[in-house]
Kinemage of the C-alpha trace (Angstrom):
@kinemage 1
@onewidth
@group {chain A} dominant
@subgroup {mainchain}
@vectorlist {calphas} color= white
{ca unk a 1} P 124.427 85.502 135.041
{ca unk a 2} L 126.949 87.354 133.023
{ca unk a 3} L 130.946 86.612 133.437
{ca unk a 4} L 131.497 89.985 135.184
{ca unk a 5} L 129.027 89.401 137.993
{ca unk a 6} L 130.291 85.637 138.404
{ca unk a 7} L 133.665 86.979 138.695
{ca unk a 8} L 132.145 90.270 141.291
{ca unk a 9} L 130.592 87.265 143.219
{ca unk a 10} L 133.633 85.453 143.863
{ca unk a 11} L 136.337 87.622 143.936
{ca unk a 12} L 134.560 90.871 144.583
{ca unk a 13} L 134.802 94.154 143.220
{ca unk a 14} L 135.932 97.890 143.065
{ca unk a 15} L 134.140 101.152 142.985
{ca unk a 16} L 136.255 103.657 142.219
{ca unk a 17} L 140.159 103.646 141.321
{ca unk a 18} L 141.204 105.461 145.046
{ca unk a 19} L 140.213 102.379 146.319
{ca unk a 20} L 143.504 100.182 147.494
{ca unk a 21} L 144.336 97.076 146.064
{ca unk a 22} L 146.702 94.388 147.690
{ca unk a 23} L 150.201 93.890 146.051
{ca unk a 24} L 149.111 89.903 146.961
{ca unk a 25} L 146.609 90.504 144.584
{ca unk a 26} L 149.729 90.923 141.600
{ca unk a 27} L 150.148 87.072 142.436
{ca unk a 28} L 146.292 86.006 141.846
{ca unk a 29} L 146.490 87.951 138.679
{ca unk a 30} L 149.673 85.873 137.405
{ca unk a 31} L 147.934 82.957 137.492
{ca unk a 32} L 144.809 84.464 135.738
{ca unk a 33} L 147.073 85.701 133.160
{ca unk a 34} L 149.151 82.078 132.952
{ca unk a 35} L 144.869 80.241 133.500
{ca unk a 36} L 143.404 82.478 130.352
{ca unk a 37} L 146.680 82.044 128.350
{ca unk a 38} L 147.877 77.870 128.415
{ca unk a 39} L 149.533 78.506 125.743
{ca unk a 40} L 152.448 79.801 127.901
{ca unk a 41} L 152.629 77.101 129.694
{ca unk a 42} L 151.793 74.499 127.029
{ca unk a 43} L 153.975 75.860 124.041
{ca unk a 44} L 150.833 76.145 121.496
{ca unk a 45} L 147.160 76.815 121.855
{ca unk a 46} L 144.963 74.591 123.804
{ca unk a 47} L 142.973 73.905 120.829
{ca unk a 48} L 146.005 72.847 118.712
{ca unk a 49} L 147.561 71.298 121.565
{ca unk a 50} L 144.089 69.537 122.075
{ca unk a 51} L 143.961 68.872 117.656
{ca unk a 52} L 147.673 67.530 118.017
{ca unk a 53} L 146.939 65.019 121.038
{ca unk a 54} L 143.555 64.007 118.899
{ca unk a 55} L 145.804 63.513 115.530
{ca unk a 56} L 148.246 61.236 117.291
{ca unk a 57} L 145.431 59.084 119.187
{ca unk a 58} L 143.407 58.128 115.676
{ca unk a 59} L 147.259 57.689 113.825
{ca unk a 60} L 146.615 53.895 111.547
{ca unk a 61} L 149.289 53.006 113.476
{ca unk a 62} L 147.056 52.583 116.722
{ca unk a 63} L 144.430 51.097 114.633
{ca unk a 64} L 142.765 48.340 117.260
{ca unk a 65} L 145.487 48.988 120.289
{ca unk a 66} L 144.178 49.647 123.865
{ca unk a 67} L 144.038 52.551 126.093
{ca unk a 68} L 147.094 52.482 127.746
{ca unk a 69} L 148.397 51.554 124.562
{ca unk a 70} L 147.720 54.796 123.044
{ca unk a 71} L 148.349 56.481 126.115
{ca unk a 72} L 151.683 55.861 126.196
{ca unk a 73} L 152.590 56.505 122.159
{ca unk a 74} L 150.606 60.093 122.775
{ca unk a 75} L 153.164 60.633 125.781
{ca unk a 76} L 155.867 59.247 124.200
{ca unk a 77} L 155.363 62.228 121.042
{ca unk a 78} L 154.502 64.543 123.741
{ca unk a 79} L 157.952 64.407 125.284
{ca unk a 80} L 159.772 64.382 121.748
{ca unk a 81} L 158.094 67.493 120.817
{ca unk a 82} L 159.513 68.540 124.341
{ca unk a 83} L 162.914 67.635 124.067
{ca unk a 84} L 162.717 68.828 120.356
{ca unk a 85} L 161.656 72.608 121.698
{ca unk a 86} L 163.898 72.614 124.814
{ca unk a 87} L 166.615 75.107 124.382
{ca unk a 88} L 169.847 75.311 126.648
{ca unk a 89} L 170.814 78.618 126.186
{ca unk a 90} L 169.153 81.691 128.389
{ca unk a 91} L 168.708 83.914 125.635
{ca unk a 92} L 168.035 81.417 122.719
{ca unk a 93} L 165.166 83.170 120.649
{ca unk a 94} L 163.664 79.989 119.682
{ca unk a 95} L 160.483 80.683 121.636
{ca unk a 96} L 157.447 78.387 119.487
{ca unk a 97} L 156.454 74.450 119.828
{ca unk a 98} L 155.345 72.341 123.011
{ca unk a 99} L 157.144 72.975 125.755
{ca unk a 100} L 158.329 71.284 129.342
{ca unk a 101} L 157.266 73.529 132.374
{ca unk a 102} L 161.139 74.567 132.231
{ca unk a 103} L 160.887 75.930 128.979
{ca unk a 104} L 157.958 77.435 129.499
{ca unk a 105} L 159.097 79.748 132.545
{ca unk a 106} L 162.306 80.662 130.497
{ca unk a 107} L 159.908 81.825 127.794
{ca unk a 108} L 157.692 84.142 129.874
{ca unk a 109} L 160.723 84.786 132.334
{ca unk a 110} L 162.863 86.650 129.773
{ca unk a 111} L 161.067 87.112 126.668
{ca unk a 112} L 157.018 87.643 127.739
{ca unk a 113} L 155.549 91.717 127.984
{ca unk a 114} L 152.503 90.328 129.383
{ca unk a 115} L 154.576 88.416 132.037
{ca unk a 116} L 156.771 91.762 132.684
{ca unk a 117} L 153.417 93.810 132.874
{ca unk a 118} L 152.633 91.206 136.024
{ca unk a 119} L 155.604 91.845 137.583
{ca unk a 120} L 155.361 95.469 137.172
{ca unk a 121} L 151.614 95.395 138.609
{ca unk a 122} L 153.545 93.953 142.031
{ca unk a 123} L 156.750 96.388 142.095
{ca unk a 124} L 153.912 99.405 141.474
{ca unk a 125} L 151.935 98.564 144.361
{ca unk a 126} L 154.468 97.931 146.772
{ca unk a 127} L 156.403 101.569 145.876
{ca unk a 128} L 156.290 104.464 148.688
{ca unk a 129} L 154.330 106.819 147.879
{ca unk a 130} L 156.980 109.250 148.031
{ca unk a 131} L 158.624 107.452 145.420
{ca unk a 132} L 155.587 107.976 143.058
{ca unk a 133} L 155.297 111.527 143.707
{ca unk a 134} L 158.677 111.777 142.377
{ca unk a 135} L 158.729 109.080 139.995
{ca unk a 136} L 155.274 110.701 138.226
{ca unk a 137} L 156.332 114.634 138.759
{ca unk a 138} L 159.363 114.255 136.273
{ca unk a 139} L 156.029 114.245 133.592
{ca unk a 140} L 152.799 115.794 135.082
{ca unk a 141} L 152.661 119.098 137.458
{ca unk a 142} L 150.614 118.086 140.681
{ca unk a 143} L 150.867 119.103 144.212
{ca unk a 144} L 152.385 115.858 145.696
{ca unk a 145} L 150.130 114.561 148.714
{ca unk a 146} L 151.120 111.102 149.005
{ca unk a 147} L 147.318 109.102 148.007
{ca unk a 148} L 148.490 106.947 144.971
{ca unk a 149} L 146.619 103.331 144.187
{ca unk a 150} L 147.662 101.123 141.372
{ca unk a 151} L 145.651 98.919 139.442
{ca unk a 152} L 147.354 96.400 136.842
{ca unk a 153} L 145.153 94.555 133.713
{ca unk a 154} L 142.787 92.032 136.028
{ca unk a 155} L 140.097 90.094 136.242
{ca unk a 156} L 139.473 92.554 139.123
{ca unk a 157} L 139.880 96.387 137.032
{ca unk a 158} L 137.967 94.161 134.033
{ca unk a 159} L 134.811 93.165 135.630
{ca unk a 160} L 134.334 95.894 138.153
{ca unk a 161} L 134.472 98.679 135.292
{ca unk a 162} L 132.959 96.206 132.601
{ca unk a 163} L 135.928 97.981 130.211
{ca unk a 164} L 135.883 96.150 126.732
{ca unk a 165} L 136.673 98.339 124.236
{ca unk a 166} L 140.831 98.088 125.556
{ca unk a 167} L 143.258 96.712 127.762
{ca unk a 168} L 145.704 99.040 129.380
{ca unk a 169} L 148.914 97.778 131.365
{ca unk a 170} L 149.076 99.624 134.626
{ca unk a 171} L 146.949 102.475 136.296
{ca unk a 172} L 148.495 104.573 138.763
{ca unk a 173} L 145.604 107.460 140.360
{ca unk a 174} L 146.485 109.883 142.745
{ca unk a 175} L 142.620 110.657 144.126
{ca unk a 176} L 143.736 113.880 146.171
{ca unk a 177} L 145.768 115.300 143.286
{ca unk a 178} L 143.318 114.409 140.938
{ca unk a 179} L 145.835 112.695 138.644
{ca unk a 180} L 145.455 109.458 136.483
{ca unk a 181} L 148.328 108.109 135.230
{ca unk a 182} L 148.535 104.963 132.417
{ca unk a 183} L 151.619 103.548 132.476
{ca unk a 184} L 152.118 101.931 128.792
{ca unk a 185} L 154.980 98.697 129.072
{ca unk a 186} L 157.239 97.616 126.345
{ca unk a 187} L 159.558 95.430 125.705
{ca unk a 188} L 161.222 96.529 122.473
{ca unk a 189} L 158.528 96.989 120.493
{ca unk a 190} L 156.553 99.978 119.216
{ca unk a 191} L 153.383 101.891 120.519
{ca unk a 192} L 150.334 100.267 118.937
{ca unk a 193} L 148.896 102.700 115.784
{ca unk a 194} L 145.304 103.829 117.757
{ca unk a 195} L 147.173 103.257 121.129
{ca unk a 196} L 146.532 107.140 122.493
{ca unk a 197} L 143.189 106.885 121.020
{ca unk a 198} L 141.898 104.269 123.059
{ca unk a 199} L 143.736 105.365 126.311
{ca unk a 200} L 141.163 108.309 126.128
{ca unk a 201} L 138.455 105.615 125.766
{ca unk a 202} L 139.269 104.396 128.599
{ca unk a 203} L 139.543 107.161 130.459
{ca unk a 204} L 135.738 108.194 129.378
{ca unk a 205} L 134.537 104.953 130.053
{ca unk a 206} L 136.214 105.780 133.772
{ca unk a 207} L 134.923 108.824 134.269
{ca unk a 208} L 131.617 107.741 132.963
{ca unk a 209} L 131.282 104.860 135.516
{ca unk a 210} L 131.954 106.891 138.312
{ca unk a 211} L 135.803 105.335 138.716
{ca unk a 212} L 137.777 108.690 138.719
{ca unk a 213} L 136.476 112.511 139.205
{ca unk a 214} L 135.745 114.964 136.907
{ca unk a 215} L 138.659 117.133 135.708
{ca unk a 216} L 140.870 114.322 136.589
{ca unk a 217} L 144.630 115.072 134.659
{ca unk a 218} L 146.003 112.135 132.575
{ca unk a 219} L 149.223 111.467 131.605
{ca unk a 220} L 149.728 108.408 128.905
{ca unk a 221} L 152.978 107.477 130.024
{ca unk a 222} L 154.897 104.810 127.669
{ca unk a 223} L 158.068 102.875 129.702
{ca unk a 224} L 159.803 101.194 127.063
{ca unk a 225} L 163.167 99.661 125.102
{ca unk a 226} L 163.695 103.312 124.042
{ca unk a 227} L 162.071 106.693 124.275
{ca unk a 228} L 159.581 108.082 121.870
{ca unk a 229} L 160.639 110.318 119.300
{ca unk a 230} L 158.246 111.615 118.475
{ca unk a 231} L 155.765 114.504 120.238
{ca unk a 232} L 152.230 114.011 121.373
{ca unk a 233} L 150.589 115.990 118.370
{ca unk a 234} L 152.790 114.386 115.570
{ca unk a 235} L 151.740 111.176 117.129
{ca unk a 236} L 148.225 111.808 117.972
{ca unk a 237} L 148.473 113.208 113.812
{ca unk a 238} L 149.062 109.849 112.648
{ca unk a 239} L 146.557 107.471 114.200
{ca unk a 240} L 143.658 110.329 113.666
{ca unk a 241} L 144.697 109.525 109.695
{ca unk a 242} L 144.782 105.833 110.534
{ca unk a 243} L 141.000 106.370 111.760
{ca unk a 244} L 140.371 108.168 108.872
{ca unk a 245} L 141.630 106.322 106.456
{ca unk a 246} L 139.565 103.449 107.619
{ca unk a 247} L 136.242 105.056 109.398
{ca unk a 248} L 134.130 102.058 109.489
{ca unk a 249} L 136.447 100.349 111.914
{ca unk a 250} L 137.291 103.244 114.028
{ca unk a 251} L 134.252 105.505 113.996
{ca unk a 252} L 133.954 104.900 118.159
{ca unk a 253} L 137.813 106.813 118.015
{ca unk a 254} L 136.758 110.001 115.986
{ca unk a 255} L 133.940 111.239 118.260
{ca unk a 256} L 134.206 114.625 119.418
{ca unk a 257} L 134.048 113.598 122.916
{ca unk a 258} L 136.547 111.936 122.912
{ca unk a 259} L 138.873 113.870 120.881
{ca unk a 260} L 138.433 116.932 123.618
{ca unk a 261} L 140.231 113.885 125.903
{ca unk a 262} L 143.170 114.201 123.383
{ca unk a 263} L 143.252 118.183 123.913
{ca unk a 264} L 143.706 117.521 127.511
{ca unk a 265} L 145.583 114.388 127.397
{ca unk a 266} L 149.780 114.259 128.328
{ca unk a 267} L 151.629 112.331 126.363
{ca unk a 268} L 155.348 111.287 127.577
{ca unk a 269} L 157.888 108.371 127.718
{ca unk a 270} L 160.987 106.843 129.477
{ca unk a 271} L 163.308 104.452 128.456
{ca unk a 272} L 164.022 101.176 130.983
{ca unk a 273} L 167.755 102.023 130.986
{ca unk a 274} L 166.690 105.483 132.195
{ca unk a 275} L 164.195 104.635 134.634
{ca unk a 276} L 166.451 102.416 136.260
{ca unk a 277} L 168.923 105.661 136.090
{ca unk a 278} L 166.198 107.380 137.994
{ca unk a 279} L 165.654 104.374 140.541
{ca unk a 280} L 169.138 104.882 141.390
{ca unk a 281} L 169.002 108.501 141.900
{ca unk a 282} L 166.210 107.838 143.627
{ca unk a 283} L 167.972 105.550 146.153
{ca unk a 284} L 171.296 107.674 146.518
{ca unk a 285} L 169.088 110.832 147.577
{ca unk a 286} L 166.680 109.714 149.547
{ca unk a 287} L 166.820 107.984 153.177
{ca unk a 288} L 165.005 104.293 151.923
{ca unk a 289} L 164.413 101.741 154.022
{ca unk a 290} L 165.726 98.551 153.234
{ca unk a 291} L 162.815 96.964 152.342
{ca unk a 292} L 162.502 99.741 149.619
{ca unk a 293} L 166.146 99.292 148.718
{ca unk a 294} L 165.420 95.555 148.059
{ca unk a 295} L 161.949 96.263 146.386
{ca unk a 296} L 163.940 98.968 143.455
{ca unk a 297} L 167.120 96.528 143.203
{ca unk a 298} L 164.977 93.498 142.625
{ca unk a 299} L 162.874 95.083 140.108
{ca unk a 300} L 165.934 96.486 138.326
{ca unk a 301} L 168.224 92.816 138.774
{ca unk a 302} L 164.262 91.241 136.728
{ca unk a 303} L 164.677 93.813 134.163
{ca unk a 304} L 167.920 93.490 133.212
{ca unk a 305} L 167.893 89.936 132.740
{ca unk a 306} L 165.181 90.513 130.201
{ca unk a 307} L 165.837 89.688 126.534
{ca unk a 308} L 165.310 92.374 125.021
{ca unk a 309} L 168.155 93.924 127.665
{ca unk a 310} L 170.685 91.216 127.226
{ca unk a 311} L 170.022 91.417 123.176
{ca unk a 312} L 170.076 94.431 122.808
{ca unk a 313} L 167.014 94.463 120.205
């Protein structure tokens, strides 16, 4: 039995992206993400973290000593490495090494995109959908009808479409309007060189499986430390001469299939200082409840807490 259906057994599936998933489901998928990826919570990989326990148990020194006696020198250079790695200041960028379960949260808390992209995944799905409409209309015409689902980078969106060739952040689909949007997260750092190439992978893949319609409009949208500066064709430009340049490797991105996506493809961005501009406006226009109120000022108190906000990098 393959690792998709074991998951599909278990956890069950999806059929198409109008389908609704629970924001309690944003919870589930943080401890996936912390279960497939120990080394957040251990401070190295499980295999070196596995090679450095090993390494310390056969030392010379423990030549002949007992159980517990090796035991307790493998714990007692587990917590060194511990309090060697533990830093005391919120924002130190010392971020590497074995790590107590304090350290660890501070790492993901304030310096992790993946960790970000989970919290994201829960402030999506818990948005009006009013608050979409307008959120999404400020870069893609649509007739706003209020029939959005989000989707963030699961176990769940993974083994129901049986997507390999890329991992997206976010998916936001508007089934009545016919609108996909893929919302692209940042920290500080840079789109990835075949990033809009792959995007229109996925959305063939999608359509392919049966997961959106035909003729559905997509919108690439990257939320980030700053905007893009550059437009979609400049950028677009540069990873087709990426592909190019190295055809072997990206052959699956030059097909003409797929660059017909590209054609129909919007490309746009937003800064996190601006979004939480637009969050604001968003607030001071519109009669919110307070639930929403709490849901946008939570989001925006996570965000700006985040290193990359507070460092200005």
């Amino acid at each position: 039995m393959k690792a998709a259906e074991k998951y599909r057994r278990i956890f069950g599936s999806m059929s198409h992206l109008k389908d609704q998933i629970s924001w309690t489901n944003g919870l589930s998928n943080m401890v996936e993400f912390l279960a497939w990826e120990p080394q957040r919570i251990l401070g190295i990989s499980k295999k070196q973290y596995v090679r450095q326990i090993i390494e310390w148990a056969v030392h010379p020194d423990l030549e002949g000593k007992n159980l517990e006696d090796i035991e307790q020198s493998v714990i007692k250079n587990i917590n060194l490495k511990m309090s060697e790695s533990e830093q005391l200041e919120t924002y130190s960028t010392q971020t590497l090494g074995i790590c107590d379960a304090r350290e660890a949260v501070r790492r993901v808390k304030f310096f992790s995109e993946d960790y970000l992209n989970k919290e994201f995944d829960i402030f999506l799905s818990l948005c009006g959908d009013v608050y979409l409409d307008l959120f999404y209309q400020q870069f893609i015409s649509f007739e706003p009808n209020r029939s959005w689902s989000t989707h963030g980078n699961s176990g769940m969106f993974e083994n129901s479409t049986e997507l390999k060739a890329m991992y997206m952040d976010n998916l936001a689909y508007n089934h009545q309007a016919n609108v996909l949007v893929a919302n692209e997260l940042k920290l500080a750092g840079r789109k990835n060189p075949d990033q809009i190439l792959k995007y229109c992978l996925m959305y063939e893949h999608l359509l392919e499986k049966g997961f959106i319609e035909q003729g559905t409009k997509f919108l690439l949208l990257f939320i980030g430390g700053d905007a893009l500066k550059q437009n979609k064709q400049t950028l677009v430009d540069r990873e087709l001469a990426l592909c190019h340049k190295r055809p072997r490797k990206y052959q699956h991105l030059l097909r003409t299939e797929l660059l017909e996506i590209v054609e129909h493809l919007e490309v746009a961005s937003i800064s996190w200082s601006a979004f939480i501009e637009f969050n604001n406006r968003y607030l001071a226009e519109n009669d919110t409840c307070q639930v929403e109120q709490k849901l946008l000022q939570g989001f925006h108190k996570s965000l700006e807490s985040k290193s990359f906000m507070q460092l200005a990098v």
